[in-house]
C-alpha positions in Angstrom: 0.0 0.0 0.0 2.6 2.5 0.3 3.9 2.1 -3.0 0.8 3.0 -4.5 0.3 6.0 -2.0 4.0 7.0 -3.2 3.2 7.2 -6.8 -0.1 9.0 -6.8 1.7 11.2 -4.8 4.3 11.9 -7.4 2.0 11.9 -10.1 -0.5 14.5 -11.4 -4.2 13.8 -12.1 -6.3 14.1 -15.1 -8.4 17.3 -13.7 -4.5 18.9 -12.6 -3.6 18.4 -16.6 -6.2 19.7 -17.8 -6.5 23.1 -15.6 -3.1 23.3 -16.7 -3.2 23.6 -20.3 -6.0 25.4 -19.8 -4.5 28.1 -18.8 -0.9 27.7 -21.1 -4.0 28.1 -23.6 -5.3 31.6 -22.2 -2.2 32.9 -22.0 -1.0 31.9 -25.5 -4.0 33.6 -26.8 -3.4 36.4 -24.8 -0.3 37.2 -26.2 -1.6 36.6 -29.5 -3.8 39.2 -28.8 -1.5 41.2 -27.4 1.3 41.0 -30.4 -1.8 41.6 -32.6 -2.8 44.9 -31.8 0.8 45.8 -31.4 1.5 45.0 -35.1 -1.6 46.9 -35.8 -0.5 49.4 -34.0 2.4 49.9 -35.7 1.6 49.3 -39.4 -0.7 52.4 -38.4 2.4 54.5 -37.5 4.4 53.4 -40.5 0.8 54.7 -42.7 0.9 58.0 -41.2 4.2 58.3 -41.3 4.2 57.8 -45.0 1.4 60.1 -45.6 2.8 62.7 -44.0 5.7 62.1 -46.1 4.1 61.8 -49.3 2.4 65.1 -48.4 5.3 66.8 -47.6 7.0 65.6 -50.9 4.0 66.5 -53.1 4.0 70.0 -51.9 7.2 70.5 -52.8 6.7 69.1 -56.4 3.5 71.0 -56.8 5.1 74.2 -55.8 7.6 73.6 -58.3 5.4 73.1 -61.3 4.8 76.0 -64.1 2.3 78.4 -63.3 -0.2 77.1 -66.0 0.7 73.5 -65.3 -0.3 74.0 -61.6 -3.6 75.8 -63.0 -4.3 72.7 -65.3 -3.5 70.3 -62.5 -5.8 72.1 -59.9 -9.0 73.1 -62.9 -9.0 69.9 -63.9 -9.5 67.7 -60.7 -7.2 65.5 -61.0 -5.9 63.0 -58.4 -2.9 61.7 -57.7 -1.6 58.3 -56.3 0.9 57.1 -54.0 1.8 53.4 -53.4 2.3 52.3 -50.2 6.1 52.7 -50.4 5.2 56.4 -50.2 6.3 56.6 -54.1 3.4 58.9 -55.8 3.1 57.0 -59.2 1.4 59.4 -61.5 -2.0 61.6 -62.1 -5.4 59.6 -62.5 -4.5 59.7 -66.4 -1.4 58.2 -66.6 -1.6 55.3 -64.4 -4.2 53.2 -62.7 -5.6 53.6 -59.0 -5.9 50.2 -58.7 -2.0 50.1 -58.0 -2.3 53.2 -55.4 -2.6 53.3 -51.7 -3.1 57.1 -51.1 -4.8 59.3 -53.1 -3.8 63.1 -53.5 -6.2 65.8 -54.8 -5.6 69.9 -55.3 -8.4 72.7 -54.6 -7.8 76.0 -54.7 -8.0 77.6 -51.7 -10.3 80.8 -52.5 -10.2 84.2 -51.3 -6.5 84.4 -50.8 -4.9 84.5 -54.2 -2.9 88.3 -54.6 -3.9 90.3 -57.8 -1.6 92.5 -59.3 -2.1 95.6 -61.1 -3.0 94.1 -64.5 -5.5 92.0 -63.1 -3.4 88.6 -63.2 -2.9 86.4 -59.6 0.3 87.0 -58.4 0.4 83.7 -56.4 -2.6 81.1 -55.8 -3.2 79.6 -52.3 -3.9 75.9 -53.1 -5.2 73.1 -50.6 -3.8 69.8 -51.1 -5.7 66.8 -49.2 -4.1 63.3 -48.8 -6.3 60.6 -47.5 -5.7 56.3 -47.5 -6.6 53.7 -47.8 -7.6 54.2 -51.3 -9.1 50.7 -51.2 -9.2 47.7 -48.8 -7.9 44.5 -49.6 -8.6 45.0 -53.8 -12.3 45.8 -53.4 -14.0 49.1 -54.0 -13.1 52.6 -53.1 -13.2 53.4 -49.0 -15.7 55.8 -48.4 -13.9 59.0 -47.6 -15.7 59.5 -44.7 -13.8 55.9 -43.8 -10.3 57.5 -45.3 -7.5 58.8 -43.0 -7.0 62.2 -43.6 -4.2 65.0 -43.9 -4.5 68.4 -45.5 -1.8 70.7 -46.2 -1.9 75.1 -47.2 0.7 75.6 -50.0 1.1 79.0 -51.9 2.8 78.6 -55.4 4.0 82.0 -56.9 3.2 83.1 -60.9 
């Protein structure tokens, strides 16, 4: 008899095993969790990030366009696309959105372009908005009330 007291006593039972894994179980889904909102997280970071690059960088080539090109580019509405690199590949006419991530547009911003003596603006206050994700996972447009936004004042001169 005290050899088989001994080895239960050594031994762990079917309920002990079970409890056990249970909870190796809850805390490997925990930490699942856990590293999945953290990659989240972060992937969000690295998306802002870009944008605000991207935004930064398309200023500076929209400020650096001819005066008539940046009048063409702003009258005619068109929209611009970045990949998610934060590499703008091309206006709406030259390449397709399908391969963008964010998408770029140009208003003017009215009421504070100069006029100079003969009538002409002397320098037109533009508004350039950058929003993403163009698209979710290759299905249709996100609704740009769903879209991340950032909008930027830039003032090119004549």
């Amino acid at each position: 008899m005290g050899d088989g007291f001994m080895k239960s006593a050594r031994s762990f039972s079917l309920v002990e095993v079970v409890v056990a894994i249970g909870v190796f179980v809850a805390g490997v889904v925990a930490a699942v969790a856990l590293l999945s909102q953290t990659t989240n997280s972060a992937s969000q970071r690295l998306a802002v990030a870009t944008a605000q690059r991207v935004a930064e960088s398309s200023a500076v080539l929209v400020q650096q366009l001819p005066w008539t090109d940046a009048l063409a580019r702003v009258d005619s509405g068109a929209e611009v696309f970045a990949n998610r690199e934060g590499n703008l590949i091309g206006w709406v006419d030259t390449v397709s959105e399908n391969e963008g991530y964010y998408i770029m547009t140009l208003t003017r911003d009215t009421g504070t372009s100069a006029v100079t003596s003969n009538g002409s603006e002397a320098y037109m206050a533009l508004q350039l908005e950058l929003r993403w994700p163009l698209r979710q996972d290759g299905a249709a447009r996100v609704a740009a009330e769903n879209q991340e936004v950032i909008r930027r004042r830039l003032v090119i001169n004549r």
